[in-house]
N, C-alpha and C positions, 0 to 999 in steps of 0.2 A: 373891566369888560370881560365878558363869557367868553370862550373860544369858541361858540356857537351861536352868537352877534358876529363873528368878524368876519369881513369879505373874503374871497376866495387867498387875492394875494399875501392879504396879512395873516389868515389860517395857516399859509402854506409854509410862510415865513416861522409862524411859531411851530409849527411840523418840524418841518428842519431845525431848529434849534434844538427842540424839546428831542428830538432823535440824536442827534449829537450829543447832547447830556446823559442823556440814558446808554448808550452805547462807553461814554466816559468813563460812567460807575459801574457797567459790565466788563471789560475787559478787564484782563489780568494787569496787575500795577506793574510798574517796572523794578517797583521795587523788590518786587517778588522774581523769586527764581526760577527759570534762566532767563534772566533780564535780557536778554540780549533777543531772547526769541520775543517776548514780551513786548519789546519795545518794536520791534520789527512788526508784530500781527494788528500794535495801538498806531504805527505811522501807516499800513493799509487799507486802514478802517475811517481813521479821525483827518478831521482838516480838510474835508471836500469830498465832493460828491453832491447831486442832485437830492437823493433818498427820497426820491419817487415809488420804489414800492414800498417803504417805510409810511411814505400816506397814504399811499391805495390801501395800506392795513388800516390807518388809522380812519381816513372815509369810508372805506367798509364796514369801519365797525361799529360807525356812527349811523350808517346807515338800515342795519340791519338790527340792531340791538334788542333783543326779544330777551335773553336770558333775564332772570331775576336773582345773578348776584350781587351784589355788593360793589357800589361803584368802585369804590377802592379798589378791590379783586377786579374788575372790568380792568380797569386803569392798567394796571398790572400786569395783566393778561395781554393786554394790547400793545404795552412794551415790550414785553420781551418778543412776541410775536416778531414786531416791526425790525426789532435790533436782530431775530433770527434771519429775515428776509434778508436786510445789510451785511450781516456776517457771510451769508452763503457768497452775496453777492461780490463782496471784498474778495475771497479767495477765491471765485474764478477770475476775477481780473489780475490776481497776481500771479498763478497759474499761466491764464493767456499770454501775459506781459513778458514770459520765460522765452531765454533760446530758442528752445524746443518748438515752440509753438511761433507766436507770432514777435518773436524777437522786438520789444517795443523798450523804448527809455523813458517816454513820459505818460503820467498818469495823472489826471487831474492837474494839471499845470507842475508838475515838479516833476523829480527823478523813481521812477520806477522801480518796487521794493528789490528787487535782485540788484537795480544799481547803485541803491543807498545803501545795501547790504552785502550781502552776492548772493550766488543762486543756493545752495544750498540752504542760508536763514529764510532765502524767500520760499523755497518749496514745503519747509516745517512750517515758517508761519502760514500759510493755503491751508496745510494739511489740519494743525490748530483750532483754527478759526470752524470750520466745519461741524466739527463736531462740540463745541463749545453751542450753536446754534440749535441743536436737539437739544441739549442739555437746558436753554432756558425755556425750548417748550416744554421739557419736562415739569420747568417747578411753573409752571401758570396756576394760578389759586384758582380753576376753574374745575368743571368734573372732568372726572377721568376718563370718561369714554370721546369728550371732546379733545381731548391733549392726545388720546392717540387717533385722532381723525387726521390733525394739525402735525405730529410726528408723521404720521403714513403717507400726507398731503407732500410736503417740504421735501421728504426722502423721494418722492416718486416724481418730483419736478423739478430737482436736484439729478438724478441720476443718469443712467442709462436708456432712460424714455424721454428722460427731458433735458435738462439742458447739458448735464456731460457728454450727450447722446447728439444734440444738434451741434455740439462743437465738434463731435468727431467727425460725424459727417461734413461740415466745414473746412475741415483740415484735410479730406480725403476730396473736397472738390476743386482744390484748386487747379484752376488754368481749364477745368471742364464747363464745357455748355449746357447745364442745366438750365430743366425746362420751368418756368413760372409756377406749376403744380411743385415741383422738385424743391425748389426755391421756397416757398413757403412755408411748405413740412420743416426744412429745416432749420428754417428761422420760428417758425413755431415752439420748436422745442428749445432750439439754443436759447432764445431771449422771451419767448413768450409764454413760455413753461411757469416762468420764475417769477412773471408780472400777475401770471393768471391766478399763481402761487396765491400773491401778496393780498388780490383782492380776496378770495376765497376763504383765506387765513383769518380774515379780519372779520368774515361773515360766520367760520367757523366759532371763534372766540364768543363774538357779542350772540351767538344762538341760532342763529338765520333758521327759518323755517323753508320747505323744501321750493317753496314758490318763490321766497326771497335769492334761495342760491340761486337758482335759474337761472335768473335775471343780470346776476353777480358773474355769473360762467358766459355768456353771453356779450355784456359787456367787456366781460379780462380779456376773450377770446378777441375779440378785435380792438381793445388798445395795447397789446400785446404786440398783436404784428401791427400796429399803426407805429410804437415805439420803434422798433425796426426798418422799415420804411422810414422814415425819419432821419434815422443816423444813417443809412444809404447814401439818403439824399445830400447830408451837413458833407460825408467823407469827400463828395467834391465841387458843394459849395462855398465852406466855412475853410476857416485856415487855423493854423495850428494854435496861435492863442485864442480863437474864441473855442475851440473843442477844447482843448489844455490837455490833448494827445495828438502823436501824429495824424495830420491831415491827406487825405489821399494814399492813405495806408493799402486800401482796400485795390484799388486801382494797381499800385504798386506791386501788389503782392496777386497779381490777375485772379483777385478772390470775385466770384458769383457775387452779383449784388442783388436790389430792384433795380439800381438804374442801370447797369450792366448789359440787363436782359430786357426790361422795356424803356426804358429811357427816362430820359429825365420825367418830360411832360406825366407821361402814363403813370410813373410813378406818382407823381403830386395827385392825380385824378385817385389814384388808388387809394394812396390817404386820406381824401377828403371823404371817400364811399367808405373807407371805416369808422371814421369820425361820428359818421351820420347814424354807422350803427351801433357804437358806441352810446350816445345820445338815446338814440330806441328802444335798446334794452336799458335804460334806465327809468324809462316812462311810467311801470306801474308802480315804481316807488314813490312816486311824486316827487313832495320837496327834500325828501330824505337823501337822494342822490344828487343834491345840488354837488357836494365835494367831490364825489365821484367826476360830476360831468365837466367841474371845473380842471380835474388835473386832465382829462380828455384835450378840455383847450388847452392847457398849457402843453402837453407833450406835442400835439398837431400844432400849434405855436410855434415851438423851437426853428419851424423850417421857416424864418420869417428874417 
């Protein structure tokens, strides 16, 4: 069967697999030296994780696909993309996971790379991992002036505008009363930088024309902070094995939330008014954004 037959849940499934494999055959072996760093950057990459913006690259790019390269080269293109989005995203969570920061043990249901390691393997492998993530936008089989649309994209929603930029702010609000507006900015760029990233990425790759990004910018922009909103809400509904990180971390550590600041209720209302725009900016793609709208429902899902 096509991968373009399958329902949203069995697409998603083969997403996730098929991003796990490719992610496999990209990383550095361990056999390869310094094993020790290697092995440490392949246990915060492999073995879990949702790799949701791994599909938001791959339904983007099914969605938007105008270029007339070479499926193969497409294919290509859209892996390495996806495994660049997981790579950025692995090392800021092992980063996060540090003393320094948000002092954490578990990660995806097991021990957090500084505590399988210590901090020192966990900061090289972050440090690693990042730049390995430009390097396979560089080899995409695709033209050149799109790889550095895709290099400029990932650098500027990785960094100091985006999401290293909304974790500092994060880190410099704790125990403060930030206002709803405040709140947003910085979840925008912490966590919604990086989603906006993935769709864009996927629209860059397959060609998107400027009506197609649009619509693509649009959509990331509000399941971006609907992802956010979301995990607000899980940090003090869900417990710690259905997160498979600490649960009520956020509370704990008197970090700004959504439900912090408007409450549970307003929060859920907020999410659903993203959802809906989500869903709206996919409209003039028709059926092309089916995957798109589908990962929409599953992330607004999760609060369920």
């Amino acid at each position: 069967m096509s991968r373009n037959t399958l329902d949203f849940p069995a697409w998603l499934t083969d997403r996730v697999q098929h991003t796990e494999s490719v992610l496999d055959q990209l990383l550095p072996a361990v056999a390869e030296e310094p094993a020790s760093l290697h092995e440490a950057m392949r246990y915060a990459v492999l073995g879990g994780g949702k790799r949701v913006r791994a599909a938001l690259v791959y339904a983007a790019g099914e969605a938007a696909l105008q270029t007339s390269a070479p499926a193969s080269a497409q294919a290509i293109a859209l892996d390495h993309a996806a495994a660049a989005v997981e790579l950025i995203h692995a090392y800021s969570l092992v980063h996060d996971d540090l003393p320094c920061m948000d002092d954490d043990t578990l990660r995806r249901g097991r021990p957090t790379v500084h505590v399988r390691f210590n901090e020192a393997t966990a900061m090289l492998a972050g440090d690693a991992l990042q730049p390995l993530a430009f390097e396979l936008l560089g080899l995409m089989p695709i033209a050149p002036a799109l790889i550095v649309q895709a290099i400029e994209l990932l650098a500027r929603s990785a960094g100091s505008l985006g999401m290293v930029g909304g974790q500092a702010i994060d880190c410099e609000s704790v125990g403060m009363a930030l206002t709803a507006e405040q709140l947003q900015q910085m979840h925008s760029m912490k966590t919604g930088a990086m989603l906006e990233a993935s769709v864009l990425l996927g629209g860059i790759v397959a060609g998107a024309g400027s009506s197609v990004r649009e619509g693509l910018e649009r959509y990331a922009s509000a399941i971006g902070l609907a992802f956010q909103v979301v995990d607000d809400i899980l940090d003090v509904t869900a417990d710690t094995a259905t997160l498979g990180k600490t649960a009520g971390k956020d509370a704990a550590g008197n970090k700004p939330t959504y439900v912090s600041i408007l409450g549970l209720d307003a929060s859920r209302e907020l999410l659903q008014s993203l959802h809906a725009q989500a869903h709206e900016a996919l409209l003039p793609l028709g059926p092309a954004g089916a995957r798109l709208a589908g990962i929409a429902d599953y992330i607004v899902g999760r609060d369920r």
